[in-house]
N, C-alpha and C positions, 0 to 999 in steps of 0.2 A: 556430903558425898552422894547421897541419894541422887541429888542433882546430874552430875555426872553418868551416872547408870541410865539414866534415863534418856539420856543423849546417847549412850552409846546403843540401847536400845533402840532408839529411831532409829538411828543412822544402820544397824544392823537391818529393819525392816524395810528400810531407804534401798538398803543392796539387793536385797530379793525380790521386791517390787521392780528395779530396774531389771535385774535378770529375765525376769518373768514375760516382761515387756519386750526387751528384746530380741527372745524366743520368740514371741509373738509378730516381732515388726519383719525376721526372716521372712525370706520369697522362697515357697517350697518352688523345687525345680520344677519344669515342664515336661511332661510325661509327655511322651513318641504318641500317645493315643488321642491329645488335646491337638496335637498339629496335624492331624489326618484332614481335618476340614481344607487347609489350605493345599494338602498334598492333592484334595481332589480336581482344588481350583487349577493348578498348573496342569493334570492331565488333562483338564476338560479344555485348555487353553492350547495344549498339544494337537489336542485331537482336533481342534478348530481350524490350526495353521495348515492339515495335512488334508482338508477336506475343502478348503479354499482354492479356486480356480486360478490358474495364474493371471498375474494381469499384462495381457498380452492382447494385441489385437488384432481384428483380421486385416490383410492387407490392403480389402476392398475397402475397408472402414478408415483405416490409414489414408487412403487416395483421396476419399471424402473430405476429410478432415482439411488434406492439405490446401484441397481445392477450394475451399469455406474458407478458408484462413488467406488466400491466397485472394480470393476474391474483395472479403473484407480488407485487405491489405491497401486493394486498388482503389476501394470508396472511399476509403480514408485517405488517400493520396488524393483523390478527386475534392476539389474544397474549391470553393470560389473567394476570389478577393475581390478588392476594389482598389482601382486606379487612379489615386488623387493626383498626379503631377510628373509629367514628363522631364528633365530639365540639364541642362549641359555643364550647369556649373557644379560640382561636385561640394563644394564651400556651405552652396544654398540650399542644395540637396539635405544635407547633414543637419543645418537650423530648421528646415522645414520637419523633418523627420523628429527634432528634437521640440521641436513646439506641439507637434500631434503627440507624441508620447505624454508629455506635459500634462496636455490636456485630456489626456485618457484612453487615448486612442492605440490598436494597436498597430501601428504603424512599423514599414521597413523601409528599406530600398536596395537597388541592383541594379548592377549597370550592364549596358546593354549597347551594342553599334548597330547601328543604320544606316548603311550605304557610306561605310566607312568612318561616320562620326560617331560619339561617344556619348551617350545619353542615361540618367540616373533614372529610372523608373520609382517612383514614390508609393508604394501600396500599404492597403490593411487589408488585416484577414489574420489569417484564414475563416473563412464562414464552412459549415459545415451545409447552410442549406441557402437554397436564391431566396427567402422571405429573410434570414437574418441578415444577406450583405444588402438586401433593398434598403431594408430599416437604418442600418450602417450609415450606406451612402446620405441615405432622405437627412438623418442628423448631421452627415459633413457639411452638403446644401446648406439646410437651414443654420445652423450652427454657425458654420465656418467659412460660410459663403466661397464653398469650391463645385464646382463641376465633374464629381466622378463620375466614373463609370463601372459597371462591375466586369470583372475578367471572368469567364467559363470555364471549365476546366475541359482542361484536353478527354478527351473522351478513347484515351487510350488504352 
Protein backbone atom coordinates (compact mmCIF):
# COMPACT_ATOMS: atom_id res chain seq x y z
CA UNK A 1 0.00 0.00 0.00
CA UNK A 2 2.71 2.40 0.47
CA UNK A 3 2.70 2.16 -3.16
CA UNK A 4 -0.50 3.68 -3.46
CA UNK A 5 0.11 6.78 -1.22
CA UNK A 6 2.59 7.72 -2.99
CA UNK A 7 0.68 8.18 -6.08
CA UNK A 8 -1.84 9.70 -4.45
CA UNK A 9 0.64 12.00 -3.08
CA UNK A 10 2.01 13.14 -6.68
CA UNK A 11 -1.07 13.32 -8.07
CA UNK A 12 -2.20 15.69 -5.05
CA UNK A 13 1.15 17.91 -5.79
CA UNK A 14 0.22 17.22 -9.72
CA UNK A 15 -3.08 19.51 -8.72
CA UNK A 16 -1.49 22.36 -6.97
CA UNK A 17 1.34 22.83 -9.39
CA UNK A 18 -1.30 22.97 -12.02
CA UNK A 19 -3.48 25.38 -10.05
CA UNK A 20 -0.53 27.54 -9.47
CA UNK A 21 0.27 27.71 -13.07
CA UNK A 22 -2.75 28.61 -14.19
CA UNK A 23 -3.12 31.47 -11.94
CA UNK A 24 -0.17 32.30 -13.49
CA UNK A 25 -1.04 31.80 -17.22
CA UNK A 26 -4.25 34.39 -16.36
CA UNK A 27 -4.05 37.87 -18.40
CA UNK A 28 -4.56 40.50 -15.58
CA UNK A 29 -7.04 42.99 -17.26
CA UNK A 30 -5.94 46.18 -18.90
CA UNK A 31 -6.03 49.11 -16.77
CA UNK A 32 -7.66 52.65 -18.38
CA UNK A 33 -3.92 54.12 -17.60
CA UNK A 34 -1.95 51.49 -20.09
CA UNK A 35 -4.39 52.62 -22.93
CA UNK A 36 -3.78 56.55 -22.51
CA UNK A 37 -0.80 56.15 -24.86
CA UNK A 38 -3.12 55.33 -27.72
CA UNK A 39 -5.89 57.84 -26.44
CA UNK A 40 -3.16 60.49 -27.16
CA UNK A 41 -2.56 59.07 -30.62
CA UNK A 42 -6.25 59.54 -31.75
CA UNK A 43 -6.26 63.17 -30.43
CA UNK A 44 -3.17 64.08 -31.90
CA UNK A 45 -4.81 62.46 -35.23
CA UNK A 46 -7.89 64.69 -34.47
CA UNK A 47 -6.21 67.65 -34.08
CA UNK A 48 -4.35 66.96 -37.39
CA UNK A 49 -7.63 66.38 -39.61
CA UNK A 50 -8.90 69.97 -38.07
CA UNK A 51 -5.67 71.94 -38.90
CA UNK A 52 -5.41 70.44 -42.56
CA UNK A 53 -6.43 72.91 -45.34
CA UNK A 54 -9.06 71.70 -47.39
CA UNK A 55 -8.18 70.30 -50.69
CA UNK A 56 -9.82 72.58 -52.84
CA UNK A 57 -8.35 74.78 -55.61
CA UNK A 58 -8.27 78.04 -56.83
CA UNK A 59 -10.25 78.58 -59.94
CA UNK A 60 -7.24 80.14 -61.70
CA UNK A 61 -5.37 76.94 -61.06
CA UNK A 62 -8.32 74.88 -62.22
CA UNK A 63 -8.30 76.96 -65.79
CA UNK A 64 -4.50 76.05 -65.83
CA UNK A 65 -4.92 72.63 -65.23
CA UNK A 66 -7.57 72.29 -67.78
CA UNK A 67 -5.86 74.03 -70.39
CA UNK A 68 -2.46 71.76 -69.87
CA UNK A 69 -4.66 68.79 -70.20
CA UNK A 70 -6.39 70.18 -72.96
CA UNK A 71 -3.42 70.87 -74.72
CA UNK A 72 -1.63 67.60 -74.08
CA UNK A 73 -4.82 66.04 -75.22
CA UNK A 74 -4.25 67.63 -78.84
CA UNK A 75 -0.46 66.33 -79.08
CA UNK A 76 -1.44 63.13 -78.41
CA UNK A 77 -4.11 63.36 -80.98
CA UNK A 78 -1.34 64.78 -83.27
CA UNK A 79 0.79 61.56 -84.20
CA UNK A 80 1.90 60.79 -87.56
CA UNK A 81 1.34 57.69 -89.66
CA UNK A 82 2.55 56.16 -92.60
CA UNK A 83 0.80 55.40 -95.85
CA UNK A 84 1.59 52.02 -97.36
CA UNK A 85 -1.20 51.48 -100.02
CA UNK A 86 -3.97 53.16 -101.48
CA UNK A 87 -6.41 50.34 -103.10
CA UNK A 88 -10.17 49.89 -104.36
CA UNK A 89 -10.53 46.30 -103.62
CA UNK A 90 -11.55 45.86 -100.22
CA UNK A 91 -10.79 41.82 -100.46
CA UNK A 92 -6.99 42.98 -101.03
CA UNK A 93 -7.10 45.67 -98.77
CA UNK A 94 -7.87 43.16 -95.84
CA UNK A 95 -4.81 40.45 -96.93
CA UNK A 96 -2.52 43.22 -97.39
CA UNK A 97 -3.42 44.49 -93.78
CA UNK A 98 -3.17 40.90 -92.65
CA UNK A 99 0.36 40.10 -93.94
CA UNK A 100 1.69 43.53 -92.36
CA UNK A 101 0.31 42.60 -89.01
CA UNK A 102 1.84 39.10 -89.60
CA UNK A 103 4.85 40.47 -89.98
CA UNK A 104 4.90 42.93 -87.21
CA UNK A 105 3.85 45.88 -88.33
CA UNK A 106 1.35 47.96 -87.04
CA UNK A 107 -0.92 48.28 -89.56
CA UNK A 108 -4.74 49.43 -90.41
CA UNK A 109 -6.98 50.63 -92.80
CA UNK A 110 -10.05 53.00 -93.91
CA UNK A 111 -11.86 53.71 -96.47
CA UNK A 112 -12.15 56.64 -97.88
CA UNK A 113 -14.07 58.26 -101.50
CA UNK A 114 -12.60 60.38 -104.14
CA UNK A 115 -14.50 61.91 -106.48
CA UNK A 116 -17.08 59.54 -105.74
CA UNK A 117 -15.12 56.18 -105.79
CA UNK A 118 -14.23 54.03 -102.97
CA UNK A 119 -10.67 53.60 -101.83
CA UNK A 120 -9.16 51.60 -98.70
CA UNK A 121 -6.32 53.55 -97.36
CA UNK A 122 -3.63 51.05 -95.91
CA UNK A 123 -1.51 52.84 -92.91
CA UNK A 124 0.73 52.26 -89.64
CA UNK A 125 1.15 54.18 -86.89
CA UNK A 126 0.60 55.85 -85.10
CA UNK A 127 4.31 57.50 -84.48
CA UNK A 128 4.43 59.77 -81.77
CA UNK A 129 7.39 61.54 -83.44
CA UNK A 130 8.58 62.29 -87.71
CA UNK A 131 12.30 60.37 -86.69
CA UNK A 132 10.15 57.04 -85.45
CA UNK A 133 7.62 57.05 -88.74
CA UNK A 134 10.96 57.77 -91.03
CA UNK A 135 12.61 54.79 -89.34
CA UNK A 136 8.95 52.87 -89.92
CA UNK A 137 8.80 53.72 -93.34
CA UNK A 138 12.99 53.27 -94.33
CA UNK A 139 12.03 49.38 -92.82
CA UNK A 140 8.75 49.05 -95.16
CA UNK A 141 11.19 50.26 -98.16
CA UNK A 142 13.87 48.04 -97.43
CA UNK A 143 11.93 45.25 -95.94
CA UNK A 144 8.91 45.04 -97.87
CA UNK A 145 9.76 46.64 -100.97
CA UNK A 146 6.71 49.34 -100.62
CA UNK A 147 6.85 52.95 -101.25
CA UNK A 148 5.43 54.85 -98.25
CA UNK A 149 4.94 57.79 -97.37
CA UNK A 150 4.47 59.47 -94.16
CA UNK A 151 1.05 61.33 -93.32
CA UNK A 152 1.45 64.80 -91.02
CA UNK A 153 -0.92 65.42 -88.73
CA UNK A 154 -3.46 67.99 -88.98
CA UNK A 155 -2.15 70.90 -87.17
CA UNK A 156 -5.36 71.59 -85.64
Amino acid sequence: MPNSIENLSFIKKKIVKDETEKKNEQVSPIKIDELSFYNHLIEKKEKAKKKAPPATVPKKQVKKIEKKKLGQLKQETRSYSIQVAALKDKAKTKKMVERLIRLGYHAYYYQILINGERYYRIRCGPFSTIEKAKQYAKRLTNKEGFKPFIVYPNNK
